[in-house]
N, C-alpha and C positions, 0 to 999 in steps of 0.2 A: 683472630689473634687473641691469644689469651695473655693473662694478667702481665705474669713472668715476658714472655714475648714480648710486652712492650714497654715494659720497666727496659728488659736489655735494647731495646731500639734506642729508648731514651735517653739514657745514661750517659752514653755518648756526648752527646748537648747540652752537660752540664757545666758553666764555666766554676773555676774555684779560685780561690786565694791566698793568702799568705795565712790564716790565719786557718786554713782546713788540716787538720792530723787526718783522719779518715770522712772521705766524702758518701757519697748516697752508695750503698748496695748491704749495709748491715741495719744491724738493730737501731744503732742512733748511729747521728754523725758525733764526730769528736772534732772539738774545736779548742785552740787557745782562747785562756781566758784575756779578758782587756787590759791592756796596759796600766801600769798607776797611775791614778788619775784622771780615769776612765771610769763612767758607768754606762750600764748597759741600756740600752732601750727595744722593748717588747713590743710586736702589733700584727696583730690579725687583722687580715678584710678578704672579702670576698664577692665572686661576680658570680651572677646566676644568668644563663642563657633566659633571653626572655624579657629580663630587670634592667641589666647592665649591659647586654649585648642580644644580638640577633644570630640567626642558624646562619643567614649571610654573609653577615662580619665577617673579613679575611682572620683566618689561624694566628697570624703575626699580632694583628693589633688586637684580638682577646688576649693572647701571653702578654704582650707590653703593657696594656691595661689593668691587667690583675695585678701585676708586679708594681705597677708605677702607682694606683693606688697608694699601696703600703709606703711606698717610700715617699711620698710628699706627706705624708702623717710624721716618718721622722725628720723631715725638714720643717714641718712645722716646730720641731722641737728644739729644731739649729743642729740636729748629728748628722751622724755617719753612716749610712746603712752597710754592712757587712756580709750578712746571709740569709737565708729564707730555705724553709722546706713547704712543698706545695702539694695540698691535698686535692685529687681530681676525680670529681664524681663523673662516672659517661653511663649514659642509656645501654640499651640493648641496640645492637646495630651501626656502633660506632662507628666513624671513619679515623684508622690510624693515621694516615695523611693528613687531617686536619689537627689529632691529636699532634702529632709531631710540628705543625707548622704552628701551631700555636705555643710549643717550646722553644723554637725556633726564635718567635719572636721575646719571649719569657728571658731567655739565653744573650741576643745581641742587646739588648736594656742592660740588663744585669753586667755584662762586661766592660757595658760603657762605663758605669758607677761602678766596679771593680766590686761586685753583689757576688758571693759563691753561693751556687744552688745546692743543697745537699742532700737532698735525697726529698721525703712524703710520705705519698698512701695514694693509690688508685684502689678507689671503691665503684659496686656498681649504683648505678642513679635511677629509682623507678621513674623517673621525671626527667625535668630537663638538667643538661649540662651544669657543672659549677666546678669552680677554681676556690680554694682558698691558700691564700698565701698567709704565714708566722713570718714574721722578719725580723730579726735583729739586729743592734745600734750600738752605736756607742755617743756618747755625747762626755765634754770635761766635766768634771765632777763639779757639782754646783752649779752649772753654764743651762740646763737643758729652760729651754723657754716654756711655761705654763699658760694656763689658760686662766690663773684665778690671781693675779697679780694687776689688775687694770686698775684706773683710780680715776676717780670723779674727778674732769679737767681733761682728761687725757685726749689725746690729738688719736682719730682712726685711721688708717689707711690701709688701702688694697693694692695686692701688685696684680700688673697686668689688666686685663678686659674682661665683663664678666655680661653673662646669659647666654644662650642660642646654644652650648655644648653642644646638646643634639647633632647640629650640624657637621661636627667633624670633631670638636676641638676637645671629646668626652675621652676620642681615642688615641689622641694625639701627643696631647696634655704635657710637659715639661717638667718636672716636680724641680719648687726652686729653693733646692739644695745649698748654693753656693750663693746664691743671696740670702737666705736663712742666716748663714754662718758668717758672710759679711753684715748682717744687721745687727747679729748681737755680740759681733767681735768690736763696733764703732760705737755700738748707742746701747743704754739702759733701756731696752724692748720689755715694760712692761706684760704684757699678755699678748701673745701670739695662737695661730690655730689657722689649719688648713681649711679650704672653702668648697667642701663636699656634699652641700645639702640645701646649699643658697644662701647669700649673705644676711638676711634677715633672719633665718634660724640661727644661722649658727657662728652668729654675733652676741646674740642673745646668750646662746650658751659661757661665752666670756663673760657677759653681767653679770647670768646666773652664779657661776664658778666664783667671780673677783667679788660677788655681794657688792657690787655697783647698782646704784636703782636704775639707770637709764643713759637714755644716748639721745643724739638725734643725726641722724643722715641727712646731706645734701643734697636733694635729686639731681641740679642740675651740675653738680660735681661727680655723679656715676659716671667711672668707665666701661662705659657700652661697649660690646662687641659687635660687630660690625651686623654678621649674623642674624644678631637677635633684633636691629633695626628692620633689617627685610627683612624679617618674618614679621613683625608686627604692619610691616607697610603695604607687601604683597599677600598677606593670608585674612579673610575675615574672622578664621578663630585662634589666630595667635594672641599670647597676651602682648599688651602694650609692653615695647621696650622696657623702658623701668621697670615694671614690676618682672620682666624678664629675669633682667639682671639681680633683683634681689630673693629669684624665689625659684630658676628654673634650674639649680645645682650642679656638680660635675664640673665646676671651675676648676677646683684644684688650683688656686692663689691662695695666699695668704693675707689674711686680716690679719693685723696686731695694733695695740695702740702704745703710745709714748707722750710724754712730758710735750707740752703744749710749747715750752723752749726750746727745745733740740727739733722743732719740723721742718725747722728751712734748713738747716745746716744736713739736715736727712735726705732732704729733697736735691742740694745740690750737690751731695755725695751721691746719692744712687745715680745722677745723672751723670757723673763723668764715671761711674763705674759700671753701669748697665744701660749706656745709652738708647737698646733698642728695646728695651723693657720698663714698662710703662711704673710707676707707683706713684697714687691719688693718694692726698686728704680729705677723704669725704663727709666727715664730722667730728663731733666730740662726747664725749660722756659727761654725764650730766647727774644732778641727783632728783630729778622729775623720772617719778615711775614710768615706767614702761620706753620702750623705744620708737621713736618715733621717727616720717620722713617730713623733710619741709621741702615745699615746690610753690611755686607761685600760687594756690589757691590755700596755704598756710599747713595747718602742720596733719598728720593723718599717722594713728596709731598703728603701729606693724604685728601681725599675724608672723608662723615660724612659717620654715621653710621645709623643701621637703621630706617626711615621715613615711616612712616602710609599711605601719600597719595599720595607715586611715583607711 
């Protein structure tokens, strides 16, 4: 099957939106621009056969994964995700049936969140497999949540359960959108950011960003995932739960922090509005350098999380 051949297989399985003029099969897509009041939000990610996925992996949950990446990036931001074009590298020797199941699954994502696909690039790959998705957002003009707005004092929390991805939860993942957008509709959400690399790095990155000096975590306030307990229980070379949760990435939750006053009234909001989804206070910022955990043997300086090109 050549290029063309499966550009037109594809096409087909493209969902689109109110906002598509011209969808995939030209030069660019055409799109309206955002309403007043509206700006826009940008974002690249990508999965490589190998990195982010295996030749195993079903077709569906590679397409939902590439895709849902990108869109918990604009939830981390409190928007709107709108469209995507998606560039796909393949080897020699491809399977179009896996090609297509993997839009397949790229497609029912995307319609959920009401995402129009609109076209790409299929390139050939001397290597392995890769996806990249471009997404675009919208977020109210002034509203989109940053990563360099944190403040010494400030109260942290995580939504949901974090380590052991691996297990299933890499490909599964929810991106939370609609809690995004109810956090910072209810509360001044200081610094926000999605949890793609493990909480320990990329909390850190909020320091770095807000020029906060430090924080400290509560170990025994980690929401564990269940997962990442049996691995560290049944495996002799699993890391210990805790540092599971803080260093083994592909959570896709969100950390943000807020005003050390609004935590309980946060806490008992998200409970009558997201009863089955978890969000912890697991410590606070601080202005002692460096970030730290505290566990019953006292306090232990944190390393990042994890890095592409150690």
């Amino acid at each position: 099957m050549n290029e063309f051949e499966l550009i037109d297989r594809l096409k087909p399985l493209l969902p689109r939106n109110d906002s598509v003029v011209v969808g995939a099969g030209d030069d660019c897509a055409v799109l309206t621009a955002p309403a007043a009041g509206q700006q826009l939000l940008f974002k690249t990610d990508a999965v490589v056969e190998g990195v982010h996925f295996t030749a195993e992996t079903p077709g569906e949950k590679v397409g939902r994964k590439a895709l849902a990446r990108a869109v918990s990036d604009i939830a981390a931001m409190a928007g709107t995700p709108t469209s995507a074009v998606i560039t796909l590298g393949l080897p020699s020797g491809f399977s179009p049936d896996r090609v297509e199941s993997i839009y397949r699954g790229m497609a029912e994502f995307a319609s959920r969140h009401g995402i129009a696909l609109v076209g790409g690039e299929t390139t050939r790959s001397p290597g392995a497999m890769f996806l990249n998705v471009a997404l675009l957002g919208t977020v109210p003009t002034g509203r989109a949540v940053l990563r360099s707005g944190a403040k010494v004092g400030d109260a942290v929390f995580v939504t949901g359960e974090l380590g052991g991805s691996i297990e299933g939860h890499h490909l599964d993942f929810e991106p939370r959108l609609t809690e995004a957008r109810w956090l910072t509709k209810h509360f001044d959400i200081h610094a926000m950011m999605d949890l793609s690399d493990g909480l320990a790095g990329d909390l850190q990155h909020i320091l770095q960003a807000s020029r906060v000096p430090g924080g400290e975590i509560l170990a025994p306030t980690l929401p564990i995932r269940q997962a990442a307990r049996l691995r560290a229980r049944f495996s002799d070379t699993a890391k210990p739960a805790v540092v599971a949760a803080l260093t083994d990435g592909e959570d896709f939750e969100l950390v943000l922090t807020i005003a050390p006053a609004d935590a309980v009234r946060l806490l008992d909001g998200w409970k009558a509005r997201f009863p089955e989804t978890r969000i912890t206070c697991i410590g606070r910022l601080n202005d002692r350098p460096g970030l730290f955990l505290r566990d019953e043997r006292g306090l232990k300086l944190l390393g990042h999380g994890f890095q592409h090109f150690e």
